[in-house]
C-alpha positions, 0 to 999 in steps of 0.5 A: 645495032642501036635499033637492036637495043632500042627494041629490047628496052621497048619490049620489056618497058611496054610488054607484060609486067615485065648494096650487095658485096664488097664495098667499091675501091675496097683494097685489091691490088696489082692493078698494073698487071693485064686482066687473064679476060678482056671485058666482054658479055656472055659469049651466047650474046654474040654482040659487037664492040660497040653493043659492048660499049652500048650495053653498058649505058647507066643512064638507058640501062638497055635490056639485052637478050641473045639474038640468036635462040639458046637450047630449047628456046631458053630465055635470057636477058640482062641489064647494067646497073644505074652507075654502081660500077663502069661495067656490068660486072654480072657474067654468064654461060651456057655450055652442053657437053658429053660423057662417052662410054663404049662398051664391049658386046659379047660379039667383039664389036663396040658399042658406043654411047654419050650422056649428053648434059647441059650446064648454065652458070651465073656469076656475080661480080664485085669490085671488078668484073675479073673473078665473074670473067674467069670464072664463066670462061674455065668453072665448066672445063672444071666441072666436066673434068670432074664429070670425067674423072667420075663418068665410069661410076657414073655410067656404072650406076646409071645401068645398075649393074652394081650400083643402086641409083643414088650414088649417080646424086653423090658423084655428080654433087661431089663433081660440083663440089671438087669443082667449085673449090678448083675454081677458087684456087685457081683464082688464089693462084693467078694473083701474081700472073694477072690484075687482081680479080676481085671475087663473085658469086656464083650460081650453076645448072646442070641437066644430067641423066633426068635430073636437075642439079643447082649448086650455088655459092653466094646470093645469087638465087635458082628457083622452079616456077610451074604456072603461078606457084615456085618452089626454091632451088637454092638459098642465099649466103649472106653474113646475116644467115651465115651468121653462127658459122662466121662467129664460131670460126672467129671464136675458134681462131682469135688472131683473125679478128686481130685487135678489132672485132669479136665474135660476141655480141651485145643487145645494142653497141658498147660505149666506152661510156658503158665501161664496168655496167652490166651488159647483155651479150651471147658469144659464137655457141649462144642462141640465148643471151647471157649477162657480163660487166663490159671491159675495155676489149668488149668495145672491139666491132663485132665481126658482123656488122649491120641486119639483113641486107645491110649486114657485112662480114668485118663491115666489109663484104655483104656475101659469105661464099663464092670465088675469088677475094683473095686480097680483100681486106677489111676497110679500115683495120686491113686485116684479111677477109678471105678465112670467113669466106667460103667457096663450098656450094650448096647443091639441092637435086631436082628429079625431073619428071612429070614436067609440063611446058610451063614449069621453068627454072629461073636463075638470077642475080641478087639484082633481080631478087632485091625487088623481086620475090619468088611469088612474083616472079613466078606470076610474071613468068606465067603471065609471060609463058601464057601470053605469048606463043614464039619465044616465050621463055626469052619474053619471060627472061625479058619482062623479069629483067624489065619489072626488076629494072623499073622505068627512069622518072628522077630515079628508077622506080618500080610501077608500084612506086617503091624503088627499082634494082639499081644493080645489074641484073642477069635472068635465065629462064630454062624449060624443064621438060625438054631435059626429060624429054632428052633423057627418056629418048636416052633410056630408050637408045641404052635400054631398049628391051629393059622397060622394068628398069626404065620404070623404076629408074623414075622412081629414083629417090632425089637427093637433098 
């Protein structure tokens, strides 16, 4: 098993090019119950007891993919980060499921059809692993819940019997949506049953009916890569682009901030030495600044600290949406930070059509794109995809986990020489044409002598 790892790391070492969330020991409690899933790695994995314990070795950082190959070759690989946490608190899955439908002929007889779809899913975790655990082992139960729930409406639009095409994108958007919020709750009602499990971004695919869906709670990010181009698939919510919406919540329900933040703030930080100056300020529904003499409560911490990647909601937790944080308090005033979060993904719809073997999706975890961007990405994805004839993609997965990790000298560094991820770091790589594939070869099962309507179901107008 140990020469399996070791293979991985040379691989990605030697082929081609190949301080996120909550602050560690923040205040979760009821440590003493037992976690609802015991610690492992993704089920598609497959590894031992002791490749568990191996892969989280902080000083190897060993890369690790699937031994077993995915659907369409789909790539995967993932590394734990250089001592940021014991375990790698990163999960991941990948699930196909069916949608069936029977249908009465005029005859009497029964005829039978499936909508087959394949989901994949990324989480993110912090202060723990327990929110990314659960929520790998039950959001795709819940999202095909919801499938179900709306599968006639589905089906119904997708023979356009009654329905134009573009409700299928509301009902499927709509399914991810409800689903994401299920998940979230159902964190909030297993806190007294189980160890608190902390919170986690999350990031998930889903193929159905010839297009692609990617909904996305956190700064987890998707994006299309075709040769050396990429086009985004997903945006991050963090508390620097989530700023306006959190300063406005905290404007519209003061008791939240207690007696400690404001949802103003100021062109540097108020001294109590500046007390009675005129200083310049804007509250939650400025964009412009505004001048004001400052005030004893005017020295309160704004509810965003810091810029960019160092921005934290109540100086806290640096990612605005996802599952889980329930108990989370802010570090030293304890007041609850939960309200500012949000569970609601963002979902952008792809049409998948004129799709080449070498135009893939790629899903990773904010420790691949702390150093890595999309055009850098998509250039090691092609360089990966063109170099190599068998498992392509799991070398594609492979050199971007590798180039984002870096190699050990004093400290992990990059071949340019600039820092590495010291994050985990989870990548899949997804082929995108064999989803067409699959969905042409179901027009022709469903619609065998209806060419007009398979012509012009291509011709779909994606939803956003």
């Amino acid at each position: 098993m140990f020469n399996r790892l070791k293979s991985a790391v040379i691989g990605a070492v030697n082929g081609l090019e190949s301080a996120n969330g909550a602050i560690e020991g923040t205040h979760y409690n009821k440590t003493t119950l037992a976690p609802k899933f015991p610690y492992g790695r993704p089920h598609f994995l497959s590894l031992g007891d002791d490749e568990v314990q191996m892969s989280a070795d902080h000083k190897l950082r060993p890369i690790i993919h699937p031994s077993k190959p995915l659907p369409h070759d789909t790539g995967y690989a993932e590394c734990v980060n250089a001592g940021k946490s014991r375990w790698n608190e990163d999960q991941a899955v990948y699930r196909q499921g069916i949608l069936s439908k029977a249908t009465p002929n005029e005859d009497g007889s029964v005829q039978k059809f499936a909508i087959p779809y394949t989901y994949y899913g990324i989480f993110d975790g912090h202060a723990g692993v327990g929110a990314a655990l659960c929520a790998a082992f039950q959001l795709h139960h819940i999202i095909h819940e919801k499938l179900v729930d709306a599968q006639d409406d589905i089906w119904v639009s997708f023979s356009k019997k009654n329905l134009p095409c573009k409700p299928r994108d509301l009902l499927i958007i709509g399914a991810l949506e409800s689903a994401f919020k299920e998940m979230d709750q159902l964190l909030s009602e297993d806190r007294n049953k189980y160890q608190a499990a902390g919170g986690c971004t999350a990031l998930v695919a889903l193929f159905i009916l010839g297009k692609l869906y990617v909904a996305n709670a956190g700064d987890s990010r998707a994006i299309i890569c075709k040769n050396d181009k990429y086009s985004p698939m997903s945006m991050d919510f963090t508390p620097e682009n989530e700023r306006d919406r959190i300063r406005r919540l905290a404007q519209e329900q003061p008791s939240l901030l207690g007696n400690e933040f404001t949802a103003k703030e100021y062109i540097g930080s108020p001294k109590s030495g500046d007390l009675g100056k005129t200083v310049m300020f804007r509250d939650a529904y400025m964009k412009g600044w505004a001048y004001k003499t400052l005030q004893p409560e005017d020295l309160r911490v704004s509810v965003i600290t810091g810029r960019g990647k160092r921005s934290r909601v109540m100086g806290t937790i640096g990612v605005t949406r996802g599952f889980g944080d329930h108990d989370l308090t802010a570090v030293y005033q304890k007041l609850p930070i939960k309200p500012f979060l949000s569970s609601h993904p963002e979902v952008q719809v792809h049409l998948l059509s004129a799709a080449d073997d070498k135009e893939v999706l790629v899903m990773g975890t904010d420790g691949l794109w702390d150093v890595v961007d999309g055009h850098k990405a998509a250039d090691i994805v092609a360089k990966s995809i063109n170099a190599f004839e068998d498992k392509k993609f799991v070398s594609a997965a492979t050199c971007l986990v590798g180039y984002a990790r870096g190699s050990l000298n004093n400290s992990w560094m990059l071949k340019e020489g600039k820092p590495a991820s010291c994050d985990d770091i989870s990548v899949f790589v997804i082929p995108l044409l064999p989803y067409q594939v699959e969905y042409e070869e179901l027009l022709k099962k469903c619609f065998l002598n209806e060419t007009s309507e398979t012509s012009s179901d291509e011709n779909i107008e994606t939803a956003k």
